[in-house]
C-alpha positions as CSV (number, residue, x, y, z in Angstrom):
1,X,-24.4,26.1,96.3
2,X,-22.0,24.1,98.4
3,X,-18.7,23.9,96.4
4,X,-16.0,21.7,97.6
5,X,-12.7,22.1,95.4
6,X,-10.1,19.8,95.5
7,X,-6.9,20.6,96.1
8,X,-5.9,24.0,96.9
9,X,-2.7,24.5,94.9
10,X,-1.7,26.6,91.4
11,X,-5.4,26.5,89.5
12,X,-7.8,24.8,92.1
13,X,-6.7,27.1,94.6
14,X,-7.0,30.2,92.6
15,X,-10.4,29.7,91.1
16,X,-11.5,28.4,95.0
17,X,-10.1,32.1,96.1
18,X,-12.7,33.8,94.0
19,X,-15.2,31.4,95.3
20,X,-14.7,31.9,98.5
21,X,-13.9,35.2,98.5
22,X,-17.2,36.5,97.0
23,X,-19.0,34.8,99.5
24,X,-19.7,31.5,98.4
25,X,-19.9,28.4,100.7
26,X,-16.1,26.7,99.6
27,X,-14.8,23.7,101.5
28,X,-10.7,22.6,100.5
29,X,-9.7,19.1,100.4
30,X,-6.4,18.9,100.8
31,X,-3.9,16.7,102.0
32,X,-2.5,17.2,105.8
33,X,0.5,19.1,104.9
34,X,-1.1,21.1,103.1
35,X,-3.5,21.9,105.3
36,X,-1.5,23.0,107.8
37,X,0.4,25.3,105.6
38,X,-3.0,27.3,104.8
39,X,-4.3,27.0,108.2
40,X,-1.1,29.5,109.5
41,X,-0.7,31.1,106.4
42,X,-4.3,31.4,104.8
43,X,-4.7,31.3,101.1
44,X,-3.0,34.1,99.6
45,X,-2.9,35.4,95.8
46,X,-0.6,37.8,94.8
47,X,0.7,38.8,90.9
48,X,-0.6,41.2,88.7
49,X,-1.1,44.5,90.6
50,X,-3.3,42.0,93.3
51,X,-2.7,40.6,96.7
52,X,-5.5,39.2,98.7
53,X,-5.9,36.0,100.6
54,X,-9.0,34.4,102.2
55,X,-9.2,32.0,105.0
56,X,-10.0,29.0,103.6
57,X,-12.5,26.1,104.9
58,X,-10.5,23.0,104.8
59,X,-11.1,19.1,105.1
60,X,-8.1,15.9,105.0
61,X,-9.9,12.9,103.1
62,X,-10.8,11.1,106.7
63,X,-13.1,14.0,107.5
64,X,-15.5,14.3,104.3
65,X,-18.9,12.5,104.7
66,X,-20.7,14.0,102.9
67,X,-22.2,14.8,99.4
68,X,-21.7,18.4,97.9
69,X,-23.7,20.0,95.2
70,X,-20.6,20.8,93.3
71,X,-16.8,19.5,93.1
72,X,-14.1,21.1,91.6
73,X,-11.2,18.7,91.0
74,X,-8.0,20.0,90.2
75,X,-5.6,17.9,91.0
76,X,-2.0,16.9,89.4
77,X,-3.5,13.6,87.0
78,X,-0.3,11.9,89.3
79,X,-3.1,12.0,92.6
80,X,-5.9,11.6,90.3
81,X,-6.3,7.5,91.6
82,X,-6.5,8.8,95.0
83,X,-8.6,12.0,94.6
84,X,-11.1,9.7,92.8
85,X,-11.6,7.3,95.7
86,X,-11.3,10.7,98.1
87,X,-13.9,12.4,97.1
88,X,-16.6,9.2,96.9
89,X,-18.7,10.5,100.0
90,X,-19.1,14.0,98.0
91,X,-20.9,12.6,95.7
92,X,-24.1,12.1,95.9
93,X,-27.3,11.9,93.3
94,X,-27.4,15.7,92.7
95,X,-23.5,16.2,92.6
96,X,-21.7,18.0,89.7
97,X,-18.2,17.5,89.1
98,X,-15.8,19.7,87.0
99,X,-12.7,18.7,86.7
100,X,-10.2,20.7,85.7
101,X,-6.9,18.7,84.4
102,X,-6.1,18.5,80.7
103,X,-6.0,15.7,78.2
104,X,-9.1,13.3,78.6
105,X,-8.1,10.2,80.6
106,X,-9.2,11.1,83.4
107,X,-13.0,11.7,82.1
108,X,-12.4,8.0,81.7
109,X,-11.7,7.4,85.6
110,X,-14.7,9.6,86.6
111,X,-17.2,7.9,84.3
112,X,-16.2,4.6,85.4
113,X,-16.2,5.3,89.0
114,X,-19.3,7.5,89.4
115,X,-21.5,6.6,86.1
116,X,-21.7,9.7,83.3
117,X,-24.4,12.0,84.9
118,X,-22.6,13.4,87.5
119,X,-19.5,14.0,85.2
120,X,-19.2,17.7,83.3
121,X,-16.3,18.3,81.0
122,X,-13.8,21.6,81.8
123,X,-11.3,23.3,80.6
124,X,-9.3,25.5,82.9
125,X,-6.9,28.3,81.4
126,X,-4.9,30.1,83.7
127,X,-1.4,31.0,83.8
128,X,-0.6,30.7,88.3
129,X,2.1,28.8,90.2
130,X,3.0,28.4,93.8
131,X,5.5,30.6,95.9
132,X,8.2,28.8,98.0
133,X,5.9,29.8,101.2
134,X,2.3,27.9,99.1
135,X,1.0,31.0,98.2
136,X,-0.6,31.5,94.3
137,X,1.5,33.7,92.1
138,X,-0.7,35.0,89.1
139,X,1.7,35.4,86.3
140,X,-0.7,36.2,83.1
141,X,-3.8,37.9,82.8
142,X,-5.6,35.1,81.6
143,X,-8.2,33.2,83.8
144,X,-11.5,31.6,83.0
145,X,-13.1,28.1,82.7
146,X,-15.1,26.0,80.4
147,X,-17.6,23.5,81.6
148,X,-20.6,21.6,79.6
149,X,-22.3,18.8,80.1
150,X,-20.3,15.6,78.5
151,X,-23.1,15.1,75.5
152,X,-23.5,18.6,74.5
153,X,-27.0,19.6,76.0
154,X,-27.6,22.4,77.9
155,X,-29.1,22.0,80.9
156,X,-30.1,24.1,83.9
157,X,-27.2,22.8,86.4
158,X,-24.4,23.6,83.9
159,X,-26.2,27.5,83.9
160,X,-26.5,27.8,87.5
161,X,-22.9,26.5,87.8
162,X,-21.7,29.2,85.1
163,X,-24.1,32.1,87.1
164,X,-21.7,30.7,90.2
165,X,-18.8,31.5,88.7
166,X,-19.0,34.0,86.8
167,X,-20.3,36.1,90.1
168,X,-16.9,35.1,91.8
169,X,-15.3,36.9,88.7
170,X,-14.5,34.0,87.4
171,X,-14.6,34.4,83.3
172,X,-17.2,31.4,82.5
173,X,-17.6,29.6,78.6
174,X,-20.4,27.5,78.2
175,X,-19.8,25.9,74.4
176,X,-21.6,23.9,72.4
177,X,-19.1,20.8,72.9
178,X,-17.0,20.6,75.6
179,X,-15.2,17.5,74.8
180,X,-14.2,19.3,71.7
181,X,-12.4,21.7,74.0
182,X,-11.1,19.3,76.5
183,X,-9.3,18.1,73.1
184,X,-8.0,21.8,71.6
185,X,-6.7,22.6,75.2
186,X,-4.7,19.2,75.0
187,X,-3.3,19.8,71.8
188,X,-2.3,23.2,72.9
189,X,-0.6,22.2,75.9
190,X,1.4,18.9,74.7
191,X,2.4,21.1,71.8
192,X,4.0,23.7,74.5
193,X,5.5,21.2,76.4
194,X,7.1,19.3,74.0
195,X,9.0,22.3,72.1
196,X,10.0,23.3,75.7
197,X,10.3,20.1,77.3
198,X,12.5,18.2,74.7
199,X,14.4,21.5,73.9
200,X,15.2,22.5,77.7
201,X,14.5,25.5,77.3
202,X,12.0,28.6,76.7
203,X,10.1,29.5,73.8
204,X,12.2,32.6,72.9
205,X,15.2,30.5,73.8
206,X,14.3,27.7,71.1
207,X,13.3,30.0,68.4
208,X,16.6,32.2,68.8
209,X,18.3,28.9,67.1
210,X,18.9,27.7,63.5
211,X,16.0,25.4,63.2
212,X,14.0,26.2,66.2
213,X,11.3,28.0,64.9
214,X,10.6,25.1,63.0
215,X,9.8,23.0,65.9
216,X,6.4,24.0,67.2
217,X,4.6,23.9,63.7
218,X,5.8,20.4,63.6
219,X,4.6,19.5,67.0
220,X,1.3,21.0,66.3
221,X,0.8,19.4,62.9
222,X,0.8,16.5,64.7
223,X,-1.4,16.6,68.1
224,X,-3.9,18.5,65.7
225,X,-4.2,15.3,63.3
226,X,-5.3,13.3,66.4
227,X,-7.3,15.6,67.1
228,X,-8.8,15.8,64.0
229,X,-8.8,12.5,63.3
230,X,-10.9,11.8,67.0
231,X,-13.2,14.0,65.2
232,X,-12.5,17.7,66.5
233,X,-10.3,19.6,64.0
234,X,-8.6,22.0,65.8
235,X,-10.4,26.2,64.8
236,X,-8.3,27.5,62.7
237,X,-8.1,31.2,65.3
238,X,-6.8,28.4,67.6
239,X,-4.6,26.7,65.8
240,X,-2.8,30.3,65.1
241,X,-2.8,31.4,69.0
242,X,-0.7,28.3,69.8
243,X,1.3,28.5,66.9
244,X,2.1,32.4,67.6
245,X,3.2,31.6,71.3
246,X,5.4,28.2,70.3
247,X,7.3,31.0,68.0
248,X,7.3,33.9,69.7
249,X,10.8,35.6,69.5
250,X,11.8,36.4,72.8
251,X,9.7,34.4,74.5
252,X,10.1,33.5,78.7
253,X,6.7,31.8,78.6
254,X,6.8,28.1,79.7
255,X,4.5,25.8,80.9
256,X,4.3,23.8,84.6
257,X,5.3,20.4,82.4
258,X,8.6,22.2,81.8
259,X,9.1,24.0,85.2
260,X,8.4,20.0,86.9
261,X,11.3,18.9,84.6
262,X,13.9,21.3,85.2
263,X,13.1,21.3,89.0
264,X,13.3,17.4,88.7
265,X,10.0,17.0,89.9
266,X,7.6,14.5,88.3
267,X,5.5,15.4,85.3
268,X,1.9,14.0,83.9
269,X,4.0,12.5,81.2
270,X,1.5,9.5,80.7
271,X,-1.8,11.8,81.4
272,X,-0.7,14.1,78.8
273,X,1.7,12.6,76.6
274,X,1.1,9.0,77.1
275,X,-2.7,8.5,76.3
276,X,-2.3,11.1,73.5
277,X,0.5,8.8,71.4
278,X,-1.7,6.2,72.6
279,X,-4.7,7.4,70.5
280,X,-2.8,8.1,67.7
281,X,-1.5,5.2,67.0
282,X,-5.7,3.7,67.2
283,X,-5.9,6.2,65.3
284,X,-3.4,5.3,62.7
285,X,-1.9,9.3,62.8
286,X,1.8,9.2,62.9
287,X,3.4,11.6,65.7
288,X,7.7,10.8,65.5
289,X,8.1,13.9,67.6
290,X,5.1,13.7,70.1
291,X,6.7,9.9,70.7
292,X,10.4,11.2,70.8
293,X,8.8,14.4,73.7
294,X,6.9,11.0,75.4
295,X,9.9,8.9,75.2
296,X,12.0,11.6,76.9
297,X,9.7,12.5,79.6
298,X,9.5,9.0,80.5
299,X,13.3,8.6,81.0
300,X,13.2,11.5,83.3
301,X,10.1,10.2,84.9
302,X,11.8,7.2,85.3
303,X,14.8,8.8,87.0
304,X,12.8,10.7,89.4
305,X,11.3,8.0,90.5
306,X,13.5,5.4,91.6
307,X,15.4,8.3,93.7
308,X,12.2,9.1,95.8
């Protein structure tokens, strides 16, 4: 299968590792600088008792002509415009595309640029973040991806996709609705940013406060209601894992929303947070805190923006 994954950095670059590591034919797209920080340094993974690096097979956007049988797109939803147009002579009529960012808009851009066939749905959970030299750090033991076709059929390219990856090592769900997941994963991480985004701080850090162990039931009462009300109630098992990490005592855990903010980088406020608020209020589900989280990240994105 010839895989091209696009861009090499925290989540596309690790699961691309695996790939290419166990042999599979991987090309990179990456942007120029980027490029020539893996072409000195490789593309190394280190982090839970592991350090390995491959040399990766890279391509800049002016060199890709043509189509591959599968693309992985993991991108920041910031360079999802661009990607979309970048990756245009990959596909062709047999490609597959994964994507792999969270929240749903950008199913929206695929379908509209490349029709629904070529379009899977996927999840990605994994817990990675780049060094100061571009290298992945693994920082949880947590890995593995969910991909489905859009309608909920099987079919054979979503199998031979899974076979892929799962002989890379790479821990491979096939469920019966996708989209469903697309939507718990989104609920899990706007929930996790919000507590830690509009509280500046980590989970243990909010929960060691009067009141703060309040906060995450809250914010997941209300991303669940959109999601039930978009018609995929949140599993109850689910709904307890996020609630248990959102109050964990003690906590360091934080997500890469909250480690953009303090950094003063910008976030996917309007990916994540954005189109969320935006459904609920089709929706008619109120959200006060999901809109006081989106009306805070906007101020900072706002900031960060007019100083670049």
């Amino acid at each position: 299968m010839k895989i091209l994954v696009v861009g090499a950095g925290a989540t596309g670059g690790y699961f691309g590792a695996l790939l290419a590591r166990s042999g599979q034919d991987v090309t990179f797209l990456v942007r120029p600088r980027r490029a020539a920080v893996l072409r000195e340094r490789g593309l190394r993974v280190t982090g839970r008792d592991e350090q390995w690096s491959v040399e990766p097979r890279l391509l800049t956007a002016d060199e890709l002509t043509v189509p591959y049988d599968l693309v992985l797109l993991s991108v920041k939803s910031t360079a999802l415009d661009q990607a979309v147009e970048d990756i245009a002579p990959a596909v062709g009529p047999d490609t597959a595309i994964v994507p792999l960012l969270n929240g749903l808009a950008h199913i929206d851009s695929l379908n509209a640029r490349f029709g629904t066939a070529p379009v899977l749905g996927g999840v990605a959970k994994v817990v990675t973040t780049l060094d100061d030299d571009g290298g992945i750090v693994r920082l949880a033991p947590i890995a593995h991806l969910t991909i489905g076709e859009q309608d909920g059929s099987r079919s054979p390219r979503v199998e031979k996709i899974r076979a892929v990856l799962s002989g890379a090592g790479v821990d491979t769900l096939v469920p019966e609705d996708v989209m469903a997941s697309m939507w718990h994963k989104w609920v899990f991480i706007t929930t996790f940013g919000a507590v830690t985004g509009l509280m500046r701080g980590t989970v243990g850090e909010v929960t060691a406060v009067p009141g703060g162990a309040d906060l995450g039931p809250a914010v997941l009462a209300e991303a669940a209601a959109v999601s039930a009300a978009a018609g995929h109630p949140v599993p109850e098992s689910e709904r307890a894992a996020t609630l248990g990490l959102v109050t964990a005592k003690g906590s360091s855990m934080v997500p890469s929303l909250y480690r953009d903010l303090v950094a003063g980088r910008p976030t996917e406020v309007e990916h994540l947070f954005g189109d969320l608020v935006a459904r609920a209020r089709a929706l008619s589900v109120p959200t006060p805190l999901l809109d006081l989280a989106t009306l805070h990240l906007r101020v900072h994105q706002e900031r960060v923006l007019s100083t670049v």
